[in-house]
Each structure stands twice: as structure tokens, then as C-alpha cells.
C-alpha positions, 0 to 999 in steps of 0.5 A: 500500500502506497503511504500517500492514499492513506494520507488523502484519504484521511484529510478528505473524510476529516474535511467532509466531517469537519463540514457536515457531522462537526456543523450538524452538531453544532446546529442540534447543540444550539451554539450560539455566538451572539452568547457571552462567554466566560472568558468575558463575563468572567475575566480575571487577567489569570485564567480567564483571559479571551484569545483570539481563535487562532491563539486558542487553536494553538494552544489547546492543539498544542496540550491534547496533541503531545507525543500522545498521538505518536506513542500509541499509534506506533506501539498498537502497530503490532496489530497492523496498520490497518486496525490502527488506520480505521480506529484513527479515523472512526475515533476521530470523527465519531467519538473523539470530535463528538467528546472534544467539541462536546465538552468544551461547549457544557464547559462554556456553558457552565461558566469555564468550570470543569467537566467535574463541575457540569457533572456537579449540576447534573448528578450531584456532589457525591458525582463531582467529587468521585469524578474529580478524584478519578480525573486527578489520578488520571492527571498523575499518570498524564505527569508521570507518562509524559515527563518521561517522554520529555527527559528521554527526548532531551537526553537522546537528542540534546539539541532538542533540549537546548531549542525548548528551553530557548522557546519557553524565554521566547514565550514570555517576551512574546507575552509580553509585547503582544498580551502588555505592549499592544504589539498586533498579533500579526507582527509578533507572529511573524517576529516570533516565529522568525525567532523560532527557527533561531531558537532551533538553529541555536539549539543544533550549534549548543546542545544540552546533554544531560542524563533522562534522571536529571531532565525528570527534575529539572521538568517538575521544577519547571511544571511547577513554575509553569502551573501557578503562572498567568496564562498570558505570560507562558502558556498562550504565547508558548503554545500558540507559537509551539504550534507553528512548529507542529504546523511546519512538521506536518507539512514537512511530513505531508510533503516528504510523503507525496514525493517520496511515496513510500510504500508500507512494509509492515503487515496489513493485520498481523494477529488478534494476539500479540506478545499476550496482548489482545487486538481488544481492548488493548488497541483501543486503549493505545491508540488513546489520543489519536481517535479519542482521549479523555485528557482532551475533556480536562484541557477543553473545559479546564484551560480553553473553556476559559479563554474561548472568545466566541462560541463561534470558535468552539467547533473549530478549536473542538472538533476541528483540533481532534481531526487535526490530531487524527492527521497527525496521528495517521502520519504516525501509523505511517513511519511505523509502517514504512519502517516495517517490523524489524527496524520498529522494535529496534527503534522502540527499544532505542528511544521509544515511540518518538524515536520511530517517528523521528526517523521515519519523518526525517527519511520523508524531508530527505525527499526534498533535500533537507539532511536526514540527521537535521529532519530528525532533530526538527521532528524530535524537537516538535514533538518534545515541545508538544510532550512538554506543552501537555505536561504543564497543563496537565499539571495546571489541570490538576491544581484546578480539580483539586481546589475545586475538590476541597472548595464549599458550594456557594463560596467564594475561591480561596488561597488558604490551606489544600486550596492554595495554588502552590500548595495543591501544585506541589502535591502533584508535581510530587506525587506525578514525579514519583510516578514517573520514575516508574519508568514509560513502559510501566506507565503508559498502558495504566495511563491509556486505560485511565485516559480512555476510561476518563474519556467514557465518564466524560461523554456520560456527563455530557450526554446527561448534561445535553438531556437535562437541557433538551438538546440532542444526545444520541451521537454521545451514547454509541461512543459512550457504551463501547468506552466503557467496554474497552477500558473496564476490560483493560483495566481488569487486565492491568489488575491481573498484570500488575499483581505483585507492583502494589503503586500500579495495582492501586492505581488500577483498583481504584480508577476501576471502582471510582468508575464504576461507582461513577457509572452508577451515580450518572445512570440513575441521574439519566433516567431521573428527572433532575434538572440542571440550572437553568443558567447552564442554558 
């Protein structure tokens, strides 16, 4: 199979998605830009600041995208490229989109709060909060997956350690002129992205080396910092320019594989059963960010709900930002295929995940004259701006759900004890670091099952929210029951596996009964009659 149909055919399925099921939803929803939003309403110069759509864009693709849509369509290629091809694409337009969209748009509703807090109005306090222990565990093992991912990347290619750090220095200066300076936006992006490609270019000429130990703690100092910080000194800036990075790897790669138009050398399907591990569930929970993620239900009701300008840009930023991923994600499927089944488990065991694609995009820039070794370090870089942009707004994410977690109904935030931002980012950062010494090969398949999991009890809260406001819910509900299929699967499995690692099993145990008390809670909420404010309206 030529690499260049799967390409064509998944951006003509995601345009025609985009504006036809994307729009369709939209319409039955009842999205309406003349509404103000939070960002407004609610303005504080902190978290709740407007952006500009194509700010936002960049900032909420750059937190959901990570290396998320890399390391698990190249590890579920053991199955083949076919399972993982037709899951990207099925997941993206009619689970992921519907969830993403979906939960920014209850979020927006419900004045920027958390999905946790939509599932406050919808089932109740005991719901919130068993939701929100669940989503903050789910956070810990988004900290510990990717700060891995990040200090492995920075300690086998130091030159993408040296460009990142330059990057973040770049972000507040480019906060600063365009958010405190009145610089347009237009200038400073033309500025900032010029000084961008200098940041990568001086990163090649002066690299870092470190060992992974001590990029894991350098990368929790930084989290910290980066997690308590208002969103127009770092995050927006950063992850609005960061998407340029991604945008030039993806065009790289688009362009490399229409010239090139390499051939897929590893197997259509392989078998149902690989190295003990079943195409069910395990597929399902691997591929996680590239078809559906529950991670983007947190990023979209936690970061972007409070930055959205106009319910205009909520199919966009939503729907739009899931199918972009799935391109990325079917570009990743594609490196694992063209490397073919030898050099893929050499290249796993010699780097990871963004090691395969890493090498398999920078054989695809050759094609038009960049040097193999300067296409791999660009594509390693992105990535790892990426792995690191999802890292601290996990780790913001995380200091939201557990303020809420202890704040009283009624009253007004406070600083003071476990409520306190410094505090309840401390405790993260510790206890998500902790993990992370694990190890990535540990970590990633719990994350997965939680992730996925977290992304079912996100479409059960969204499909009880729509219902309590007459709106259409029957698009959530086929995405919601298999969900819930796979990840209770996998997570019996991870009990089994994990029998004698008591951190893991406990981790296991209790996002399976956190999800199933969950479960419970949200049915009985379903075929009641509870209705939810009609402010949320």
C-alpha cells in the first residue's frame, strides 16, 4: 500500500466531517455566538483571559496533541496498520470530535468550570467529587507518562533540549509585547516565529546533554513554575507559537510523503494476539489520543473553556483540533509502517515511540533535500515541545480539580490551606514525579486505560448534561457504551498484570471502582428527572 492514499484519504473524510457531522452538531447543540462567554463575563487577567481563535487553536492543539498521538499509534502497530488506520479515523470523527467539541461547549456553558463541575449540576456532589478524584489520578499518570517522554527526548537528542528551553524565554517576551505592549498579533507572529527557527538553529550549534534522571527534575521544577503562572505570560504565547512548529512538521511530513511515496512494509493485520496482548481492548486503549482521549475533556473545559472568545470558535478549536490530531496521528501509523517490523522494535527499544517517528519523518524531508540527521532533530524537537506543552497543563489541570475538590458550594475561591495554588501544585508535581520514575513502559498502558476510561465518564456527563437541557444526545451514547467496554476490560487486565507492583495495582483498583461507582451515580441521574440550572442554558 502506497503511504500517500492513506494520507488523502484521511484529510478528505476529516474535511467532509469537519463540514457536515462537526456543523450538524453544532446546529442540534444550539451554539450560539451572539452568547457571552466566560472568558468575558468572567475575566480575571489569570485564567480567564479571551484569545483570539487562532491563539486558542494553538494552544489547546498544542496540550491534547503531545507525543500522545505518536506513542500509541506506533506501539498498537503490532496489530497492523490497518486496525490502527480505521480506529484513527472512526475515533476521530465519531467519538473523539463528538467528546472534544462536546465538552468544551457544557464547559462554556457552565461558566469555564470543569467537566467535574457540569457533572456537579447534573448528578450531584457525591458525582463531582468521585469524578474529580478519578480525573486527578488520571492527571498523575498524564505527569508521570509524559515527563518521561520529555527527559528521554532531551537526553537522546540534546539539541532538542537546548531549542525548548530557548522557546519557553521566547514565550514570555512574546507575552509580553503582544498580551502588555499592544504589539498586533500579526507582527509578533511573524517576529516570533522568525525567532523560532533561531531558537532551533541555536539549539543544533549548543546542545544540552544531560542524563533522562536529571531532565525528570529539572521538568517538575519547571511544571511547577509553569502551573501557578498567568496564562498570558507562558502558556498562550508558548503554545500558540509551539504550534507553528507542529504546523511546519506536518507539512514537512505531508510533503516528504507525496514525493517520496513510500510504500508500507509492515503487515496489513498481523494477529488478534500479540506478545499476550489482545487486538481488544488493548488497541483501543493505545491508540488513546489519536481517535479519542479523555485528557482532551480536562484541557477543553479546564484551560480553553476559559479563554474561548466566541462560541463561534468552539467547533473549530473542538472538533476541528481532534481531526487535526487524527492527521497527525495517521502520519504516525505511517513511519511505523514504512519502517516495517524489524527496524520498529529496534527503534522502540532505542528511544521509544518518538524515536520511530523521528526517523521515519526525517527519511520523508530527505525527499526534498533537507539532511536526514537535521529532519530528525526538527521532528524530535516538535514533538518534545508538544510532550512538554501537555505536561504543564496537565499539571495546571490538576491544581484546578483539586481546589475545586476541597472548595464549599456557594463560596467564594480561596488561597488558604489544600486550596492554595502552590500548595495543591506541589502535591502533584510530587506525587506525578514519583510516578514517573516508574519508568514509560510501566506507565503508559495504566495511563491509556485511565485516559480512555476518563474519556467514557466524560461523554456520560455530557450526554446527561445535553438531556437535562433538551438538546440532542444520541451521537454521545454509541461512543459512550463501547468506552466503557474497552477500558473496564483493560483495566481488569492491568489488575491481573500488575499483581505483585502494589503503586500500579492501586492505581488500577481504584480508577476501576471510582468508575464504576461513577457509572452508577450518572445512570440513575439519566433516567431521573433532575434538572440542571437553568443558567447552564
Amino acid at each position: 500500500m502506497n503511504a500517500i492514499f492513506l494520507i488523502l484519504i484521511s484529510v478528505v473524510l476529516f474535511l467532509i466531517a469537519y463540514t457536515t457531522y462537526g456543523a450538524s452538531l453544532a446546529k442540534k447543540w444550539g451554539i450560539d455566538e451572539s452568547i457571552k462567554t466566560p472568558a468575558h463575563r468572567l475575566g480575571d487577567g489569570v485564567d480567564y483571559v479571551p484569545a483570539k481563535a487562532p491563539v486558542l487553536l494553538g494552544h489547546h492543539f498544542s496540550s491534547i496533541a503531545g507525543a500522545g498521538p505518536i506513542a500509541g499509534p506506533i506501539q498498537a502497530a503490532i496489530f497492523g496498520w490497518v486496525p490502527v488506520f480505521l480506529w484513527i479515523i472512526i475515533g476521530s470523527i465519531f467519538f473523539g470530535g463528538v467528546h472534544d467539541m462536546g465538552a468544551l461547549f457544557a464547559s462554556v456553558r457552565n461558566d469555564g468550570k470543569s467537566i467535574g463541575e457540569v457533572i456537579h449540576a447534573t448528578i450531584g456532589d457525591k458525582g463531582k467529587k468521585l469524578f474529580a478524584v478519578f480525573a486527578w489520578l488520571t492527571l498523575l499518570l498524564v505527569v508521570a507518562a509524559f515527563t518521561n517522554i520529555v527527559a528521554n527526548t532531551f537526553a537522546t537528542v540534546p539539541a532538542a533540549a537546548t531549542s525548548s528551553l530557548l522557546f519557553i524565554l521566547l514565550a514570555i517576551v512574546f507575552g509580553y509585547f503582544v498580551y502588555r505592549k499592544g504589539v498586533s498579533l500579526a507582527i509578533g507572529s511573524v517576529v516570533g516565529v522568525v525567532a523560532l527557527f533561531a531558537c532551533i538553529m541555536l539549539g543544533n550549534m549548543f546542545p544540552i546533554s544531560l542524563s533522562k534522571e536529571a531532565w525528570m527534575l529539572i521538568m517538575l521544577v519547571y511544571i511547577f513554575i509553569a502551573s501557578v503562572t498567568p496564562v498570558w505570560i507562558l502558556l498562550q504565547p508558548r503554545d500558540y507559537l509551539n504550534s507553528y512548529l507542529l504546523y511546519a512538521m506536518l507539512a514537512g511530513g505531508l510533503i516528504g510523503i507525496v514525493i517520496m511515496r513510500p510504500s508500507l512494509q509492515l503487515a496489513p493485520v498481523t494477529s488478534f494476539t500479540v506478545n499476550n496482548s489482545t487486538l481488544f481492548p488493548i488497541l483501543f486503549v493505545t491508540v488513546a489520543c489519536g481517535a479519542i482521549s479523555g485528557f482532551h475533556s480536562l484541557v477543553g473545559s479546564g484551560t480553553t473553556s476559559k479563554q474561548i472568545d466566541s462560541e463561534r470558535d468552539i467547533r473549530l478549536i473542538g472538533y476541528g483540533s481532534m481531526l487535526i490530531e487524527g492527521v497527525l496521528a495517521v502520519i504516525a501509523i505511517i513511519t511505523a509502517g514504512y519502517i516495517g517490523a524489524d527496524k520498529l522494535t529496534e527503534l522502540l527499544a532505542n528511544g521509544g515511540p518518538v524515536n520511530v517517528f523521528s526517523d521515519g519523518l526525517g527519511t520523508f524531508m530527505t525527499s526534498f533535500g533537507l539532511p536526514f540527521a537535521t529532519a530528525k532533530n526538527f521532528t524530535a524537537l516538535a514533538i518534545s515541545a508538544f510532550a512538554l506543552t501537555s505536561l504543564d497543563t496537565a499539571t495546571r489541570l490538576a491544581r484546578f480539580i483539586f481546589q475545586e475538590f476541597f472548595s464549599k458550594e456557594g463560596e467564594p475561591a480561596s488561597e488558604k490551606g489544600l486550596q492554595n495554588r502552590y500548595v495543591s501544585t506541589a502535591i502533584t508535581v510530587v506525587l506525578g514525579g514519583g510516578l514517573a520514575f516508574y519508568g514509560y513502559l510501566k506507565i503508559w498502558p495504566l495511563f491509556g486505560s485511565a485516559n480512555q476510561l476518563l474519556a467514557a465518564l466524560a461523554l456520560l456527563a455530557l450526554a446527561v448534561w445535553l438531556k437535562d437541557m433538551g438538546k440532542e444526545y444520541k451521537q454521545v451514547l454509541i461512543p459512550m457504551f463501547f468506552m466503557f467496554a474497552v477500558t473496564l476490560v483493560a483495566l481488569i487486565q492491568l489488575i491481573m498484570a500488575n499483581l505483585s507492583n502494589y503503586v500500579l495495582l492501586f492505581f488500577a483498583v481504584a480508577l476501576f471502582i471510582l468508575a464504576l461507582v461513577l457509572i452508577s451515580q450518572a445512570f440513575k441521574a439519566f433516567k431521573g428527572d433532575n434538572k440542571i440550572n437553568q443558567a447552564g442554558k
